[in-house]
ZAMARGU-4260 file (C-alpha; in steps of 0.2 Angstrom, whole numbers, plus 5000, padded with zeros to 4 digits):
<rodrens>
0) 5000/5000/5000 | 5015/5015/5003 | 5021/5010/4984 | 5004/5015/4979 | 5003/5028/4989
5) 5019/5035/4985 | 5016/5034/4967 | 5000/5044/4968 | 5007/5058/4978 | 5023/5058/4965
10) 5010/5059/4953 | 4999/5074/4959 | 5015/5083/4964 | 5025/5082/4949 | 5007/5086/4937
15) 5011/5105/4948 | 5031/5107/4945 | 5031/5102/4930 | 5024/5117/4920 | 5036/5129/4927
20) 5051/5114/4924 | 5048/5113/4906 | 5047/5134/4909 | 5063/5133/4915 | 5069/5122/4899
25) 5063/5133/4887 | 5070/5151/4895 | 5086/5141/4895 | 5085/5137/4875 | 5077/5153/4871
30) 5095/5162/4882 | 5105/5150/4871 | 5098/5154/4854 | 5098/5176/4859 | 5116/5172/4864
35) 5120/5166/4846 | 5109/5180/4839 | 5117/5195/4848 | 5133/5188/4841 | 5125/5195/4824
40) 5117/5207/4830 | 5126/5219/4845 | 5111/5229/4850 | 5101/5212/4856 | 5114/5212/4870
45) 5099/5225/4879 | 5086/5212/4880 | 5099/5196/4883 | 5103/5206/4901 | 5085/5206/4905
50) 5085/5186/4899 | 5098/5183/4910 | 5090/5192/4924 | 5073/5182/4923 | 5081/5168/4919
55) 5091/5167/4937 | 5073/5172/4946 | 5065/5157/4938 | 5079/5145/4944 | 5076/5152/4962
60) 5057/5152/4958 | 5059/5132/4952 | 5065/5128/4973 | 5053/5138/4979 | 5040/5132/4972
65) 5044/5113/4974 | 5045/5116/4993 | 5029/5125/4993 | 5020/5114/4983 | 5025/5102/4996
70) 5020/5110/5009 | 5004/5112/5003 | 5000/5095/4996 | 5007/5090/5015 | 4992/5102/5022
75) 4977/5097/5009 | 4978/5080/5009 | 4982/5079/5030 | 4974/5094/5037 | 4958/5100/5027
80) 4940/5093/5028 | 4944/5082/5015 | 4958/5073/5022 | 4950/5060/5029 | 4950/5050/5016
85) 4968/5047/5015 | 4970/5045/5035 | 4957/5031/5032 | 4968/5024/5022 | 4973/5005/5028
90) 4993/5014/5032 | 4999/5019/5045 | 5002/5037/5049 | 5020/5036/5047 | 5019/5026/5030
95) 5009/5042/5025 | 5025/5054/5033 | 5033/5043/5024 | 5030/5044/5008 | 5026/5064/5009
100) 5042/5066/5013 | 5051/5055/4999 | 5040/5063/4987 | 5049/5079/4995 | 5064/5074/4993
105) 5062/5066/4974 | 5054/5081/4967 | 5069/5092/4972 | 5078/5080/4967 | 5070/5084/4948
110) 5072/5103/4953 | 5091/5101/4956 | 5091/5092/4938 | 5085/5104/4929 | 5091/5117/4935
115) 5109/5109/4930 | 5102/5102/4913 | 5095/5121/4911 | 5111/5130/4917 | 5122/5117/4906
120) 5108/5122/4888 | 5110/5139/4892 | 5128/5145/4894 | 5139/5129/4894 | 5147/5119/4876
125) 5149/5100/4877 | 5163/5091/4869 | 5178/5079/4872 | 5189/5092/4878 | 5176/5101/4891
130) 5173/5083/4896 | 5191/5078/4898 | 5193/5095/4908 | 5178/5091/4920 | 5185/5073/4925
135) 5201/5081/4930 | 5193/5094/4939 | 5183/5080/4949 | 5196/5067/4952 | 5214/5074/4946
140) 5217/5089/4956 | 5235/5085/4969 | 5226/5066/4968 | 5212/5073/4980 | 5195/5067/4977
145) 5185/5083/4973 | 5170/5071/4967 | 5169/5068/4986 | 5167/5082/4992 | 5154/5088/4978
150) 5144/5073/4981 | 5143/5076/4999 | 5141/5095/4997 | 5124/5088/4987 | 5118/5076/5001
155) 5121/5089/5016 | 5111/5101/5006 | 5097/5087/5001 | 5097/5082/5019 | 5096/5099/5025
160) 5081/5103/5014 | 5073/5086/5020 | 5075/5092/5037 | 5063/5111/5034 | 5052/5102/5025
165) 5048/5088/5038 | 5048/5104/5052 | 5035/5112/5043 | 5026/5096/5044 | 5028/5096/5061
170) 5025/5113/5064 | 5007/5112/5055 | 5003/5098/5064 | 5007/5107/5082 | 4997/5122/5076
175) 4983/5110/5072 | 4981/5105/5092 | 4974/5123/5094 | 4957/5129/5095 | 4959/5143/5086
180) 4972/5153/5075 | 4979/5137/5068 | 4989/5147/5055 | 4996/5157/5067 | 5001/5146/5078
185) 5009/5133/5064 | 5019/5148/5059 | 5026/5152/5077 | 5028/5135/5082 | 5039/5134/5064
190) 5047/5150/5069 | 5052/5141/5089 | 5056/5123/5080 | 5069/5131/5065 | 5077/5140/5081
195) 5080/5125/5090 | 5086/5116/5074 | 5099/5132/5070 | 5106/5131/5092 | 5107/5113/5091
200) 5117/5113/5074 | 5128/5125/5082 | 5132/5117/5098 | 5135/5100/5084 | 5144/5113/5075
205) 5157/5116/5088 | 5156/5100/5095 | 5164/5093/5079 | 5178/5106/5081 | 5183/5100/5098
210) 5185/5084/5090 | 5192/5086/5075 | 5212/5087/5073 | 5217/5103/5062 | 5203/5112/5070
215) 5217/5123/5081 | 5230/5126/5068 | 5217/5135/5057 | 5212/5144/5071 | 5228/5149/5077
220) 5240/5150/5061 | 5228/5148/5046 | 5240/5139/5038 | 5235/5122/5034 | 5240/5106/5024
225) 5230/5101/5009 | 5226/5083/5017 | 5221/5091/5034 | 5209/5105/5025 | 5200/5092/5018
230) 5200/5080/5033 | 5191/5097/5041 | 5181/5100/5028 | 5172/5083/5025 | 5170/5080/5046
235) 5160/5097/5046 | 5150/5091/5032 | 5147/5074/5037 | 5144/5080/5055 | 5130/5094/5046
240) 5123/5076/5037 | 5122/5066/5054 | 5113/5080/5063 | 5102/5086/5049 | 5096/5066/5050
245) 5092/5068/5069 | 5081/5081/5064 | 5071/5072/5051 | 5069/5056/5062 | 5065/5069/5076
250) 5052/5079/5065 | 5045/5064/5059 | 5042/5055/5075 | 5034/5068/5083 | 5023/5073/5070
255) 5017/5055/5068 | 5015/5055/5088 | 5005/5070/5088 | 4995/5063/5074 | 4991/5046/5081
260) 4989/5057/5101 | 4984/5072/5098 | 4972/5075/5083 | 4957/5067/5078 | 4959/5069/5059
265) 4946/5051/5054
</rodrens>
């Protein structure tokens, strides 16, 4: 029942990105073809500034949108008068966490694709040589594996973006438990919960540093070895990964609690 479940809620969610994805594409093909153009013709530079311009707000518009389309598919199908016919569903409440959350996480997913696939059309040339280039960036540079650290850079910041959504979650679902202003109070519970999230990432933060060797060099000479740099650099982000986790399990849970406990939502 959650691979059906997940596979509805993909469905409807991605029915609402998409437009402005394939948007996206498009302003990114039209920036490409006015780049060739103004190569002919000087005076179109003008009008590719403004391209450029709107082009950058729709790939911060394509984020935007996939979290709030989240957050809103979170509150129509789990808080409105309607929702009780998924939580009469034969899951469990945290299957249906569950899969809002994976959804979350797959559709920006999709938003970080093409946003890349869109950047790439628009301003970048593929060949053998750009190729070449791009694999000795990522693995040939001193021998040090900047591949690694990208690929964690890209998991800290899916996990941190996991972590808001599922405290949104959360926070609606503690501003549901009140009689009255439920908007209001979701939004200062959010407000209270993002932070606690922000103190306790701190205090992880420098945590890590009283842990980790290097840590006092850079503080008291700045000067560093390439080895121990990255050594610093991938304990911070593995310790931002292993705390952001402790806030999606944390979210999770207690939404789910206060779901089963504290709401009757049948």
């Amino acid at each position: 029942m959650l691979k059906k479940l997940f596979k509805y809620d993909i469905h409807f969610q991605i029915k609402r990105v998409l437009p402005l994805y394939l948007i996206t594409l498009a302003m990114a093909l039209a920036l490409r073809c006015m780049q060739f153009l103004t190569q002919k013709l000087v005076f179109l530079q003008f009008i590719l500034g403004f391209m450029v311009i709107g082009f950058i707000i729709l790939l911060v518009a394509l984020f935007l949108w996939t979290f709030i389309v989240s957050v809103k598919y979170f509150y129509d199908t789990m808080l409105k008068d309607e929702a009780y016919l998924r939580n009469t569903l034969p899951v469990s409440r945290s299957q249906i966490f569950f899969s809002q959350e994976l959804v979350a996480l797959c559709t920006l997913g999709l938003a970080v694709l093409v946003c890349l696939l869109s950047v790439g059309l628009a301003f970048f040339t593929i060949d053998g040589n750009s190729i070449i280039s791009m694999i000795e960036l990522l693995f040939g540079i001193n021998g040090h594996m900047v591949g690694i650290l990208l690929l964690e850079t890209g998991i800290m910041l899916l996990w941190d973006y996991m972590a808001i959504v599922t405290l949104f979650f959360t926070a609606m679902m503690l501003g549901q438990t009140r009689q009255s202003n439920k908007v209001l109070y979701s939004i200062a519970f959010g407000v209270l919960l993002y932070i606690c999230m922000q103190l306790g990432s701190m205090v992880g933060v420098l945590f890590n540093m009283t842990v980790t060797q290097g840590y006092t060099e850079l503080v008291n000479n700045m000067v560093l070895e390439m080895d121990s740099l990255q050594h610093i650099i991938l304990s911070a982000m593995i310790s931002e990964i292993v705390i952001s986790t402790i806030y999606i399990v944390g979210f999770h849970c207690l939404g789910v609690h206060i779901a089963n406990t504290k709401l009757n939502l049948e």
